[in-house]
MIFIGU-259351 format. One record per residue (C-alpha): residue in three letters; chain; x, y, z. Coordinates in steps of 0.25 Angstrom, whole numbers, plus 2048, in hexadecimal, padded with zeros to 3 digits. Layout:
N
r->ala&c->A&xx->X&yy->Y&zz->Z
...
END
This chain:
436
r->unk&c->A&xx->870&yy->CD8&zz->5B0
r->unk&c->A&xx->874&yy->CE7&zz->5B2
r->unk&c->A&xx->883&yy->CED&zz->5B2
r->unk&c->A&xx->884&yy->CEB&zz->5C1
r->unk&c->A&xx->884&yy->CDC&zz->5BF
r->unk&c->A&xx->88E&yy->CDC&zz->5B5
r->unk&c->A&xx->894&yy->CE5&zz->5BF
r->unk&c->A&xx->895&yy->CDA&zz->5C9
r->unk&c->A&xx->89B&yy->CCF&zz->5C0
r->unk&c->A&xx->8A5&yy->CDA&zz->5BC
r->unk&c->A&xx->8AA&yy->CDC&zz->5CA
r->unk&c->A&xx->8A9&yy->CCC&zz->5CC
r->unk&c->A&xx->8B2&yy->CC9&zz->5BF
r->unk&c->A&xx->8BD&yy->CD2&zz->5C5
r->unk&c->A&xx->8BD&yy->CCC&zz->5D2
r->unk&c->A&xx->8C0&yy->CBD&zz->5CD
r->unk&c->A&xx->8CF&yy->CBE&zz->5CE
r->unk&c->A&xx->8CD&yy->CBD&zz->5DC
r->unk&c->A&xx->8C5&yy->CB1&zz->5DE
r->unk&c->A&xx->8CA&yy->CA4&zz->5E0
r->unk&c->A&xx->8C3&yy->C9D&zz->5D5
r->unk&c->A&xx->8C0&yy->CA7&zz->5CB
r->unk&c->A&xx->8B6&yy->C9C&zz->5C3
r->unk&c->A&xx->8AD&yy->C9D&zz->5D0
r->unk&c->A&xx->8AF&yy->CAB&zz->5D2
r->unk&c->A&xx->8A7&yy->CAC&zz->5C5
r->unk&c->A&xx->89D&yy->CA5&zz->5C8
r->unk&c->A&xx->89A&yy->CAC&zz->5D6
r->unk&c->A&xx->89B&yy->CB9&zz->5D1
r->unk&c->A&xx->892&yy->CB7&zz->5C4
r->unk&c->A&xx->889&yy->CAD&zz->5CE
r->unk&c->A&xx->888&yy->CB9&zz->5D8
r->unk&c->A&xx->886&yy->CC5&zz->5CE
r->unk&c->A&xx->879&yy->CBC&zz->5C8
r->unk&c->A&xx->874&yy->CB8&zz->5D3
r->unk&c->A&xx->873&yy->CC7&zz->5D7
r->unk&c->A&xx->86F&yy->CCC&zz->5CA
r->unk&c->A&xx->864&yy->CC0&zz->5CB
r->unk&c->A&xx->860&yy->CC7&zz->5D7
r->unk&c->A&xx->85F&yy->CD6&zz->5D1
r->unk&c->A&xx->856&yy->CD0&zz->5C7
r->unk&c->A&xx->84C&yy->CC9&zz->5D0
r->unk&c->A&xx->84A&yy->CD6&zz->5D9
r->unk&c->A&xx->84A&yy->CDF&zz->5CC
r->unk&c->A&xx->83A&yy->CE5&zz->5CC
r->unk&c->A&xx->833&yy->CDC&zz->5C2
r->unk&c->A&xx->82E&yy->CE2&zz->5B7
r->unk&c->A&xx->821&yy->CDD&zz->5B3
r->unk&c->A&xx->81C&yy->CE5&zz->5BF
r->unk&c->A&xx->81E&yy->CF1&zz->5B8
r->unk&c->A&xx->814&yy->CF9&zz->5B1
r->unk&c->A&xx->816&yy->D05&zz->5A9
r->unk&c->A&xx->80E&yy->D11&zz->5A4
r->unk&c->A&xx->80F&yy->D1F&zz->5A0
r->unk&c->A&xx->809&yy->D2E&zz->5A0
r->unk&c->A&xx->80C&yy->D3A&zz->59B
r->unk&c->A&xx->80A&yy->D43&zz->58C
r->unk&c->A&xx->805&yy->D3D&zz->580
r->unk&c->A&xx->806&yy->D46&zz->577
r->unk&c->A&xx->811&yy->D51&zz->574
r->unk&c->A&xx->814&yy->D5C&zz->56B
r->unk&c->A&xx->821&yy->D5A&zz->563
r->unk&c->A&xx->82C&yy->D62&zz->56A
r->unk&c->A&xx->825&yy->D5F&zz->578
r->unk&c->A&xx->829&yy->D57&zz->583
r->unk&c->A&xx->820&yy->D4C&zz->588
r->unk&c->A&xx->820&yy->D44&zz->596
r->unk&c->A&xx->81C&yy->D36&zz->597
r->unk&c->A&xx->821&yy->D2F&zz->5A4
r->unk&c->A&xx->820&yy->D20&zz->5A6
r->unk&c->A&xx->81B&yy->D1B&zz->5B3
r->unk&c->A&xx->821&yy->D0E&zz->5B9
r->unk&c->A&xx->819&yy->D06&zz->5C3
r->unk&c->A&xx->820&yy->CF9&zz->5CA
r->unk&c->A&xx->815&yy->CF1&zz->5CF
r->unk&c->A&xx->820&yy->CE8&zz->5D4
r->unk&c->A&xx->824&yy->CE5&zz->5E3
r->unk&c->A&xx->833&yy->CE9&zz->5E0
r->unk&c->A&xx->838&yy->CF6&zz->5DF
r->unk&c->A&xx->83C&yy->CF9&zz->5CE
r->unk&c->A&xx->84A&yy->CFF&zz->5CB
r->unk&c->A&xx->848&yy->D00&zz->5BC
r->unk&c->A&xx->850&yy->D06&zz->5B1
r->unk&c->A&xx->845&yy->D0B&zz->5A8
r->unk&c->A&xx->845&yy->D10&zz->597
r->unk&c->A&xx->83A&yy->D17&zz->592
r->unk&c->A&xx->83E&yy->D17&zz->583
r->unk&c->A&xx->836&yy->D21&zz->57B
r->unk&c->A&xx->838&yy->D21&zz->569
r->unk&c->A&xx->843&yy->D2B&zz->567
r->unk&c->A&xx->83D&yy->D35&zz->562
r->unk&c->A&xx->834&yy->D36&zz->56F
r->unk&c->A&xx->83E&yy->D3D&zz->575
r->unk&c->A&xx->83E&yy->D37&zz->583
r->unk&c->A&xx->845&yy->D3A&zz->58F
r->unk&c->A&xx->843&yy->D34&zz->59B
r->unk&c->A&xx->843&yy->D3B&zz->5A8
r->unk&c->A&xx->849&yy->D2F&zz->5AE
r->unk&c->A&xx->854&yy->D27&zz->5A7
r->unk&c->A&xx->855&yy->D1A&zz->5A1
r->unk&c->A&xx->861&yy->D15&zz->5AA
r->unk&c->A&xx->85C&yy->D1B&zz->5B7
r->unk&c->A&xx->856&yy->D0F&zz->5C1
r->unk&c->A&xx->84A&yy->D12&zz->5C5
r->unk&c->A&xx->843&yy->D0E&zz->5D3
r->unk&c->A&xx->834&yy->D0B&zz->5D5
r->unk&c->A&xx->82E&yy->D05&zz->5E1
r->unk&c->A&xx->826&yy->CF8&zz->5E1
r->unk&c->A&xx->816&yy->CFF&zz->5DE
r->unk&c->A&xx->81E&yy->D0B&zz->5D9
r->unk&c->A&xx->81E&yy->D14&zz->5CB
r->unk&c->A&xx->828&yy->D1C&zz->5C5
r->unk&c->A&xx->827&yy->D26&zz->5BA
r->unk&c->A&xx->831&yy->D29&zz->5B0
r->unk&c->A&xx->82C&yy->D35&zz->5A8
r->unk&c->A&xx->831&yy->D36&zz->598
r->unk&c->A&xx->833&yy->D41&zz->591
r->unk&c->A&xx->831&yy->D42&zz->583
r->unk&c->A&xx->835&yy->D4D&zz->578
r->unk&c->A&xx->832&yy->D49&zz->56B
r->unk&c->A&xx->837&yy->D4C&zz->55F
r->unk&c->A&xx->82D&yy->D47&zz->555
r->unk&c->A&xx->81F&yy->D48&zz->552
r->unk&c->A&xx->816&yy->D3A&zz->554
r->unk&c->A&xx->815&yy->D30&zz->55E
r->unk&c->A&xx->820&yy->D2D&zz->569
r->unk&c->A&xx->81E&yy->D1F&zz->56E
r->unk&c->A&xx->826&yy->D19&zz->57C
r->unk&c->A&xx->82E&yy->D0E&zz->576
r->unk&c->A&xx->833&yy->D05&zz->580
r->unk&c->A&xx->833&yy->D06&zz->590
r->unk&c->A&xx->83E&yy->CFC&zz->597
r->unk&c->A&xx->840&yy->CF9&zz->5A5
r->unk&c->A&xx->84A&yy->CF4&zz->5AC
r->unk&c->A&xx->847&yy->CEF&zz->5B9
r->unk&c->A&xx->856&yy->CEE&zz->5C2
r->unk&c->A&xx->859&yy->CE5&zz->5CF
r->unk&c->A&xx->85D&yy->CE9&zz->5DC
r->unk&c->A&xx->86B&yy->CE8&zz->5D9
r->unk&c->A&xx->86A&yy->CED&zz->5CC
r->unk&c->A&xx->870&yy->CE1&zz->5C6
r->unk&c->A&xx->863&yy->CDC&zz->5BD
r->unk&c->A&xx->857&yy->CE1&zz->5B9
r->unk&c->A&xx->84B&yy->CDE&zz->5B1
r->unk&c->A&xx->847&yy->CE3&zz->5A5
r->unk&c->A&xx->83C&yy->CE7&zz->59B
r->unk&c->A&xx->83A&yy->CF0&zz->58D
r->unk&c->A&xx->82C&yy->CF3&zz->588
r->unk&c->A&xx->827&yy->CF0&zz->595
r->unk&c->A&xx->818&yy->CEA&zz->592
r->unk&c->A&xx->811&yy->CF4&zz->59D
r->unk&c->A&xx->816&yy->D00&zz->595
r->unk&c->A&xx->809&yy->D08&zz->590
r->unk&c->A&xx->80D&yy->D0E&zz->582
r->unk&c->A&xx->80F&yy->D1C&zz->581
r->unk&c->A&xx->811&yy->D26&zz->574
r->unk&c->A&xx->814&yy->D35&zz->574
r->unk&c->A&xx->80D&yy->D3D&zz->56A
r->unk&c->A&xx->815&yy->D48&zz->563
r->unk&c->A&xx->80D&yy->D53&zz->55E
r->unk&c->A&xx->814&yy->D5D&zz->553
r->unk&c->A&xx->819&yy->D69&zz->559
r->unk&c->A&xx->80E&yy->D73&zz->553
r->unk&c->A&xx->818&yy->D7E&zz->552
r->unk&c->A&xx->80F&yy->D86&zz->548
r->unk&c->A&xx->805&yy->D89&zz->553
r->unk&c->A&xx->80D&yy->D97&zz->558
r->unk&c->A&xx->806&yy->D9B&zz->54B
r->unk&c->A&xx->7F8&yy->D97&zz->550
r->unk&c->A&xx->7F6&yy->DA4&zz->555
r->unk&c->A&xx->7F8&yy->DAC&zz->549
r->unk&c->A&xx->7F0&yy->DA4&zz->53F
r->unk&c->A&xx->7E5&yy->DA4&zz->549
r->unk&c->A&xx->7E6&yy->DB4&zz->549
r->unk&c->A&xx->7E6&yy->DB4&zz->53A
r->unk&c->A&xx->7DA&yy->DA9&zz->539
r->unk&c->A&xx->7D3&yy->DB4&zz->543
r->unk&c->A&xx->7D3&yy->DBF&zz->539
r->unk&c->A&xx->7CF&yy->DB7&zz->52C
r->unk&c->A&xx->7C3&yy->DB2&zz->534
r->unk&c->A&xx->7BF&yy->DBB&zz->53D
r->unk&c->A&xx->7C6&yy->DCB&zz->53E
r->unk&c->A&xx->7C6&yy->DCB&zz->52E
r->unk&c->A&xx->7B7&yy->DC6&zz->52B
r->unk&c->A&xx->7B7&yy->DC3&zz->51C
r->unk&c->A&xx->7AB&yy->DCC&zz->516
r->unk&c->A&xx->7A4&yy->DC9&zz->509
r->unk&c->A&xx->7A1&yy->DBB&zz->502
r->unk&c->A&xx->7AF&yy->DB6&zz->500
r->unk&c->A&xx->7B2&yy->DA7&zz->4FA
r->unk&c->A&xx->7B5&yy->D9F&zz->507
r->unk&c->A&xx->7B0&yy->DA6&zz->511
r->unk&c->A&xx->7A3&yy->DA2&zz->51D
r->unk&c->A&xx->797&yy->DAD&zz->520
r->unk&c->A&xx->79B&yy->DB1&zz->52D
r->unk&c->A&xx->790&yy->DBF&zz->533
r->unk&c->A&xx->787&yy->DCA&zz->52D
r->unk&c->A&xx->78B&yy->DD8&zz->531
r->unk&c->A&xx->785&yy->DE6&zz->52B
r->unk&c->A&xx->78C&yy->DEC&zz->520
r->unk&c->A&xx->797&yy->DF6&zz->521
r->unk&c->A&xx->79C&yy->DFC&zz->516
r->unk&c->A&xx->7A7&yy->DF6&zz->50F
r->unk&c->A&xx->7A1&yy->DE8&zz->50F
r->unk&c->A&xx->7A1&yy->DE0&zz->504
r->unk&c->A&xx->791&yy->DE3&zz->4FD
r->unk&c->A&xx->793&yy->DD3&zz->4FA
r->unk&c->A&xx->792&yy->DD0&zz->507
r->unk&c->A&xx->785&yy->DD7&zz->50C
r->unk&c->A&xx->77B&yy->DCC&zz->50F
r->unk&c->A&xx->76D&yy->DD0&zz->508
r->unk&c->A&xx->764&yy->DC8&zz->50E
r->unk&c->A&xx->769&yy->DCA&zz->51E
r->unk&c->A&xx->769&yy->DDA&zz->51A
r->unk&c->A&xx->75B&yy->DD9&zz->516
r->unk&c->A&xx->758&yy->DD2&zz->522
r->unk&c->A&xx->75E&yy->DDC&zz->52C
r->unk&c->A&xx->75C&yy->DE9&zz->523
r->unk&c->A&xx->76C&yy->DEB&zz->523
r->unk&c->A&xx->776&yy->DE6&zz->51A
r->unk&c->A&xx->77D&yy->DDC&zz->51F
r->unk&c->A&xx->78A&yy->DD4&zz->51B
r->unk&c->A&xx->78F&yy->DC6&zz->51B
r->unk&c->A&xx->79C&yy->DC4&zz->522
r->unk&c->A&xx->7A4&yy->DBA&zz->51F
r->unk&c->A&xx->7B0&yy->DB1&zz->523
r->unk&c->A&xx->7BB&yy->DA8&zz->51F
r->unk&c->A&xx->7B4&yy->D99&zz->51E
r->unk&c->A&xx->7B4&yy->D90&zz->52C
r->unk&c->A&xx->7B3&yy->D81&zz->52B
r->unk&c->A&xx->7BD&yy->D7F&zz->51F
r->unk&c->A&xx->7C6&yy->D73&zz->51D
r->unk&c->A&xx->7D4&yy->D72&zz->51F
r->unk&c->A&xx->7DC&yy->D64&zz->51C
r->unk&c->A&xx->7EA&yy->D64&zz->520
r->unk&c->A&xx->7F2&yy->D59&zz->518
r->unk&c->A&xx->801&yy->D54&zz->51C
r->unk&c->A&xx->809&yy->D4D&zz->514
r->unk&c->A&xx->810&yy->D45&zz->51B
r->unk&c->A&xx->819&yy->D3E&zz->510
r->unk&c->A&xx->828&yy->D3D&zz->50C
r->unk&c->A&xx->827&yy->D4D&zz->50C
r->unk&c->A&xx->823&yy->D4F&zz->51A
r->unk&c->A&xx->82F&yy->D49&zz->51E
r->unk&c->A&xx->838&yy->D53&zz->51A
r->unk&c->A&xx->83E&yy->D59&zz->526
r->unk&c->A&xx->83D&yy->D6A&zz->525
r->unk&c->A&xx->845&yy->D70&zz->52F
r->unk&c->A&xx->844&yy->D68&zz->53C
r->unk&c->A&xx->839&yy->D5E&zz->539
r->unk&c->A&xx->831&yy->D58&zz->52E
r->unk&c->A&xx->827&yy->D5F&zz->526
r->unk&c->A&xx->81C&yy->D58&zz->529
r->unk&c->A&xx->81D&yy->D5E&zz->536
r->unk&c->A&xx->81E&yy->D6C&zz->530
r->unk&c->A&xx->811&yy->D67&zz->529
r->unk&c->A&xx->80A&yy->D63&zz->536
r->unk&c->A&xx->80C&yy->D70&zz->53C
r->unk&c->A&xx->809&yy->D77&zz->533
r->unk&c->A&xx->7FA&yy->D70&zz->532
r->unk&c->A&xx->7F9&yy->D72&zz->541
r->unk&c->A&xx->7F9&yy->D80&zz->542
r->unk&c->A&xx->7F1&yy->D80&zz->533
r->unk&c->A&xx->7E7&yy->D75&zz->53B
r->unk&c->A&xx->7E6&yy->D7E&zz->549
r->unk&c->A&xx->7E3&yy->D8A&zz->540
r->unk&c->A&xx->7D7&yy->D85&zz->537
r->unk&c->A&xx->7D1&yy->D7F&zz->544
r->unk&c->A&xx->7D1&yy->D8C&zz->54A
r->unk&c->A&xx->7CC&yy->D92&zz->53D
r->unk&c->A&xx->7BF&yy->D87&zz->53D
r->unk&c->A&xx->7C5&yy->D7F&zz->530
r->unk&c->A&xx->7C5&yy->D6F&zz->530
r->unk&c->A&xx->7D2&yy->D69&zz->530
r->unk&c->A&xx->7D4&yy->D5B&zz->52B
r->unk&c->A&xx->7E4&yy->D56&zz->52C
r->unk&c->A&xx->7EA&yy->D4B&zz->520
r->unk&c->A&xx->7F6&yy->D45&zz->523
r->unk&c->A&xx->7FA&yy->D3D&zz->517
r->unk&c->A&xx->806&yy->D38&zz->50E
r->unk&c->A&xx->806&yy->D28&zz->508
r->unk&c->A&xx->7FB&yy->D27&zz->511
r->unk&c->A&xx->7F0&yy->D2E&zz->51A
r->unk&c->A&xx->7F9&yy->D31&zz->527
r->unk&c->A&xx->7EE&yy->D39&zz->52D
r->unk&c->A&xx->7E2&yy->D41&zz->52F
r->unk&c->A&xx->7D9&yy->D4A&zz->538
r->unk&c->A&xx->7CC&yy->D50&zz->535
r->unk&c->A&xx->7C8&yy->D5E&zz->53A
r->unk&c->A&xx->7BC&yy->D5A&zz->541
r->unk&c->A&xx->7BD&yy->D5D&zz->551
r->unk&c->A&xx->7C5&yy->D6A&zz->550
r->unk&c->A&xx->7C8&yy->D6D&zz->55D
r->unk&c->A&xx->7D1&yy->D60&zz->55E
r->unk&c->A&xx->7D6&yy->D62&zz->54F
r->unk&c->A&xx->7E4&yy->D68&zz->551
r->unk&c->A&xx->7E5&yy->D5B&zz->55C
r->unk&c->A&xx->7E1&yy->D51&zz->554
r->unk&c->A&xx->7E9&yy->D57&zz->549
r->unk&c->A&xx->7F8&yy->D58&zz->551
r->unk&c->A&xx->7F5&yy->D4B&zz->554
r->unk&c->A&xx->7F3&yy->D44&zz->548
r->unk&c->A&xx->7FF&yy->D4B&zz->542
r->unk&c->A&xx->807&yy->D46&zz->54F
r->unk&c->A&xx->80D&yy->D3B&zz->54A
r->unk&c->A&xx->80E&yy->D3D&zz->53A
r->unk&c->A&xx->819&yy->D39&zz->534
r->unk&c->A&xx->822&yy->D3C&zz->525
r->unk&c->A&xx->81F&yy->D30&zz->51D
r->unk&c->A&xx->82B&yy->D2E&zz->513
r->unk&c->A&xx->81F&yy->D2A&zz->508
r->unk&c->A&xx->81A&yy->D34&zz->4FC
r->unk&c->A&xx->80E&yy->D3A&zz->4FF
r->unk&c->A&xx->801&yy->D36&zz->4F9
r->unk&c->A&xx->7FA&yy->D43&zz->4F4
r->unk&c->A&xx->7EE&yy->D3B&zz->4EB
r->unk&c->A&xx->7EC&yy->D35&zz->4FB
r->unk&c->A&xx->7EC&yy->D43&zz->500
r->unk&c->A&xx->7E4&yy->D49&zz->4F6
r->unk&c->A&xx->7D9&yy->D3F&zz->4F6
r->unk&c->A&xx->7DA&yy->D3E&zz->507
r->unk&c->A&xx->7D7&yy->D4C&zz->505
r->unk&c->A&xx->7CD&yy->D4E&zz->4FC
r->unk&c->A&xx->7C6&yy->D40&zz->502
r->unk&c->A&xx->7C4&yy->D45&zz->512
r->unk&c->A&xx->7C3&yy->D55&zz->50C
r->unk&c->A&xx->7B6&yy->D57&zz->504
r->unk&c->A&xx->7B4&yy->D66&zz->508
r->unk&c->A&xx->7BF&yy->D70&zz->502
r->unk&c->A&xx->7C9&yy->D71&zz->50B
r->unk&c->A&xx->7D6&yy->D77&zz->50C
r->unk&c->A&xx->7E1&yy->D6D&zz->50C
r->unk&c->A&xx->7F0&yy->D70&zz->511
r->unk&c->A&xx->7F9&yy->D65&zz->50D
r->unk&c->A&xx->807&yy->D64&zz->514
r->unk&c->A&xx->811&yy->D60&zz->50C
r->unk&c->A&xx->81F&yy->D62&zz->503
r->unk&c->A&xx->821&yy->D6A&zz->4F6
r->unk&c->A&xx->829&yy->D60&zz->4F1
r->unk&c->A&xx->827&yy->D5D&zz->4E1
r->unk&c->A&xx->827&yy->D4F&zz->4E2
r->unk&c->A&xx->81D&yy->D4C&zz->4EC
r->unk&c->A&xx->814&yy->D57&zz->4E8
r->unk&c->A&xx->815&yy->D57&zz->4DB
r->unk&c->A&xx->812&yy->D48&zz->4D8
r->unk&c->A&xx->809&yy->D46&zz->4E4
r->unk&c->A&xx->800&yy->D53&zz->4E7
r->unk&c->A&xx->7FF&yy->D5A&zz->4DA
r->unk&c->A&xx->7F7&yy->D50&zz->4D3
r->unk&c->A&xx->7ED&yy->D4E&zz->4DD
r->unk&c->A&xx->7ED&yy->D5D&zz->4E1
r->unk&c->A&xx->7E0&yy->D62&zz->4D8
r->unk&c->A&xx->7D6&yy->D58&zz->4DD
r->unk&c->A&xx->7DB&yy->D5E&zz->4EC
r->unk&c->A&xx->7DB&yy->D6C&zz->4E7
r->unk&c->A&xx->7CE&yy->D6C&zz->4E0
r->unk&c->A&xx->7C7&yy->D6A&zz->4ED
r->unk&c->A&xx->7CF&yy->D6F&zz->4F7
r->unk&c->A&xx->7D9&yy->D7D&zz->4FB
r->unk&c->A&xx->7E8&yy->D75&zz->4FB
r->unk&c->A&xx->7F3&yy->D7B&zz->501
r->unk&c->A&xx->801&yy->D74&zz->501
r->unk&c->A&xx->808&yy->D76&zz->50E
r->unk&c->A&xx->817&yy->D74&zz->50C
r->unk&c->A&xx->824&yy->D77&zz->514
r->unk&c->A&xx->830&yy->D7A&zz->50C
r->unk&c->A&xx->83E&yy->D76&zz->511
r->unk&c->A&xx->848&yy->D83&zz->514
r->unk&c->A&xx->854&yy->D7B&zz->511
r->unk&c->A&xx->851&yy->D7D&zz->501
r->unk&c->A&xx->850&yy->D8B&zz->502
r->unk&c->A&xx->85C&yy->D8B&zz->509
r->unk&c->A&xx->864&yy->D83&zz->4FE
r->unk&c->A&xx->85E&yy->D8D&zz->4F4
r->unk&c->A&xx->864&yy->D9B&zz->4FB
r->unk&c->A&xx->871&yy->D95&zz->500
r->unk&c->A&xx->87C&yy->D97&zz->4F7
r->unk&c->A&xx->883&yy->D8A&zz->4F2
r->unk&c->A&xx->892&yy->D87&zz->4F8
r->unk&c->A&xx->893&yy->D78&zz->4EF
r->unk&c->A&xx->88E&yy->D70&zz->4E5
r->unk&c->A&xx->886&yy->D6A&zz->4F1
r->unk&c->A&xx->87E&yy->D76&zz->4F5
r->unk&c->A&xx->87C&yy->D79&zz->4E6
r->unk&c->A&xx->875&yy->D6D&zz->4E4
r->unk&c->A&xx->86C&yy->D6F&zz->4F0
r->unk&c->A&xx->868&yy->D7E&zz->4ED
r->unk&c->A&xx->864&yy->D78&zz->4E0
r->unk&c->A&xx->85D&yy->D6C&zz->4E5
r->unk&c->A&xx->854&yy->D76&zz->4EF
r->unk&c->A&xx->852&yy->D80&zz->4E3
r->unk&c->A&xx->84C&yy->D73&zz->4DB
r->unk&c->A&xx->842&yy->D72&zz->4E8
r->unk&c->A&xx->83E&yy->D7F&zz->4E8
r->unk&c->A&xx->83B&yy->D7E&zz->4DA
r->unk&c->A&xx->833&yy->D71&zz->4DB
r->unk&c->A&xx->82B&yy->D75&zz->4E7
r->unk&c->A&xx->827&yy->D83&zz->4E0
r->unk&c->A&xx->821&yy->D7C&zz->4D4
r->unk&c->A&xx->81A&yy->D72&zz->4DE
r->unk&c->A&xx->813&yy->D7F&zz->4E5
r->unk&c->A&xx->811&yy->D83&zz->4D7
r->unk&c->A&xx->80A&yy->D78&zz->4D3
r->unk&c->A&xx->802&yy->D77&zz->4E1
r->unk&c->A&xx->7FE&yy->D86&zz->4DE
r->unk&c->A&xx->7F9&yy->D82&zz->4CF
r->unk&c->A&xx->7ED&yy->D79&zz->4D7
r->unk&c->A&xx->7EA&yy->D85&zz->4E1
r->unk&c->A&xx->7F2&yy->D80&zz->4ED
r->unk&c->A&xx->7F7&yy->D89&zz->4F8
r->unk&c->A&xx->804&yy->D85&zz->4FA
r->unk&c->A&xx->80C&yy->D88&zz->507
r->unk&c->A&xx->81B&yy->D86&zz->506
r->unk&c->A&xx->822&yy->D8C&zz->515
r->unk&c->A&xx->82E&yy->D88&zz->51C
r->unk&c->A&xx->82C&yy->D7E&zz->528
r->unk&c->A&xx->829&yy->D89&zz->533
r->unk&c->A&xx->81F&yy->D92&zz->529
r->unk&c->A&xx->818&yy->D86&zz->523
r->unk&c->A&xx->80D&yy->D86&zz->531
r->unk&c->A&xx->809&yy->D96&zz->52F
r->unk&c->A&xx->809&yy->D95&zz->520
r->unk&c->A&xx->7FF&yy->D8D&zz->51E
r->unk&c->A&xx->7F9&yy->D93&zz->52A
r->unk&c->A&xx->7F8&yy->D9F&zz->521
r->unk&c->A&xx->7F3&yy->D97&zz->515
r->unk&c->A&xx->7E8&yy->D91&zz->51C
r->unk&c->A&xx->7E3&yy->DA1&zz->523
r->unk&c->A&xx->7E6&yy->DA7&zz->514
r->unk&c->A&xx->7DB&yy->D9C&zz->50D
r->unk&c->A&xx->7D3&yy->D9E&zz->51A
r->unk&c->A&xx->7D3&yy->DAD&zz->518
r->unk&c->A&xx->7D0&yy->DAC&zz->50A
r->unk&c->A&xx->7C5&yy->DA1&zz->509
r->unk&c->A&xx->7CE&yy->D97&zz->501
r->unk&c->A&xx->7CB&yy->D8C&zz->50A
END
């Protein structure tokens, strides 16, 4: 029964004074208002005759908007007046072109579409929670009603990480260019590839020369060479109780995802294998490198829906998931925190047998808000004891960079926004150098 029905028995109760008998009154008026709203319900549009499906975007980067309209057919032989909700999670971000309390008409053999638009404002997937119709009389006095109506297909939005780091595509491409090919490395060279012969010109290294090809062609002639293709990269985030901390606007994981895309999209370009590692307690997820032109896909996807879990990070499951699934040297860049605790207790032990067969470089973010406490003068006792809590930070997390450094690890420790083109620069140095 809808507000207008009440409205009726409301307009009736005032008129009782006036009739004779206001115990029969009663019944009249409540007898008529039923027997209308009896009506309004029997000529409401059933609805099991209903069906409906949607269309539109599956998949959307975060900080996009998406469309995904729902199409409504009534197969029934009575025209639909219907209050619909299309209810989303939240976070989906949903706003509907056409609102929940508007009545909508659709013809007997009709469709109607009501398109959604979403704007989320998380990573991972964006399921449609519930669609309810409501299904009005004529008059408007009664209608019929369904939630989680059974002909609804299911639909989930997937939101991709933003991939800011990209803009700096460009210029570690133009670097990667002059490493492997403007720069051509001459002479032997530890991690380097034989690329071409060419004559000797003087200033060539004399270790260069080939002998056997000279003696062949009457001419001297030297090897050229060039920074080694084909190399292995294994990207590792942990996505721990570390992860969780928010830097800035978002969590560091999603710093830490970032900044393995753009590393991911540069080593594919550069012809390396990428392998991606997402652990903490648990294995959350893993890519391999083969089918490189759908790497950087795959990869974004399978990072998608990664979430912080509030667990400490198992570094012995890492280190042996690792050297398990990595039996060639590989370079290995683990995402994580330069917190004493989790490092110190959990990665340090197992770091040697990591180290002794594969280049380790610990990827870390630093929160600006320390450094702030540490340069802003104190106006309390309060502000006292925070400048001296973040000092005690600083001074753990430089011992725990020391301690990485004593095994040979590379450790980049950046803000939020320079964490993506550092490592970036990490990964061109070793490349440049023959470290990998």
């Amino acid at each position: 029964m809808t507000w207008r029905a009440g409205l009726l028995l409301a307009i009736g109760a005032a008129t009782l004074p006036a009739w004779p008998a206001p115990f029969l009154g009663v019944a009249v008026m409540t007898g008529a208002v039923l027997l209308l709203v009896a009506i309004d319900w029997a000529l409401a549009a059933p609805l099991h005759a209903l069906t409906a499906t949607r269309t539109g975007d599956r998949a959307i980067r975060l900080g996009g908007t998406a469309t995904v309209t729902l199409h409504l057919a009534n197969a029934a032989d009575r025209t639909l007046r219907a209050q619909v909700r299309d209810a989303w999670l939240p976070s989906a971000g949903a706003r509907p072109d056409v609102p929940p309390g508007r009545v909508l008409t659709v013809e007997p053999g009709g469709t109607s579409a009501l398109p959604v638009r979403l704007t989320p404002a998380r990573r991972g997937d964006r399921p449609a929670a519930t669609l309810t119709v409501r299904s009005l009389g004529p008059l408007r006095l009664a209608f019929r009603q369904r939630a989680g109506h059974p002909a609804t297909p299911p639909w989930t939005l997937r939101v991709l990480p933003r991939f800011d780091s990209r803009r700096h595509l460009p210029e570690k491409l133009a670097k990667l260019r002059v490493i492997d090919g403007v720069q051509v490395t001459r002479g032997r060279g530890h991690g380097t590839e034989f690329d071409t012969l060419r004559e000797y010109v003087v200033g060539d290294d004399v270790r260069s020369i080939d002998w056997r090809a000279s003696a062949r062609r009457s001419d001297v002639l030297v090897r050229t060479w060039r920074p080694e293709r084909d190399r292995r990269l294994v990207c590792v985030l942990d996505t721990g109780r570390t992860s969780a901390v928010r830097i800035g606007d978002e969590p560091r994981l999603d710093t830490a995802i970032d900044a393995a895309l753009l590393l991911t999209a540069l080593a594919a370009r550069a012809g390396d294998r990428v392998d991606l590692l997402a652990a903490d307690a648990s294995v959350r997820a893993t890519v391999t490198g083969s089918g490189r032109p759908a790497l950087l896909a795959r990869l974004v996807d399978a990072v998608a829906s990664l979430q912080p879990a509030l667990v400490e990070t198992d570094f012995e499951l890492i280190a042996g998931e690792v050297l398990r699934r990595e039996r060639q040297r590989s370079l290995v860049v683990l995402f994580t925190a330069l917190e004493a605790g989790a490092l110190g207790e959990g990665l340090l032990p197992v770091l040697p047998r990591l180290a002794a067969r594969h280049r380790v470089v610990i990827a870390a973010t630093h929160d600006p808000v320390l450094t702030g406490l540490t340069v802003a003068p104190p106006t309390g006792p309060d502000d006292a004891y925070a400048a001296a809590a973040a000092w005690r930070a600083l001074a753990e997390r430089d011992r725990v960079r020391a301690a990485l450094g004593g095994h040979g690890v590379t450790v980049v420790d950046a803000p939020a926004d320079r964490l993506a083109p550092a490592v970036a620069d990490t990964y061109l140095r070793l490349k440049s150098l023959g470290q990998l």
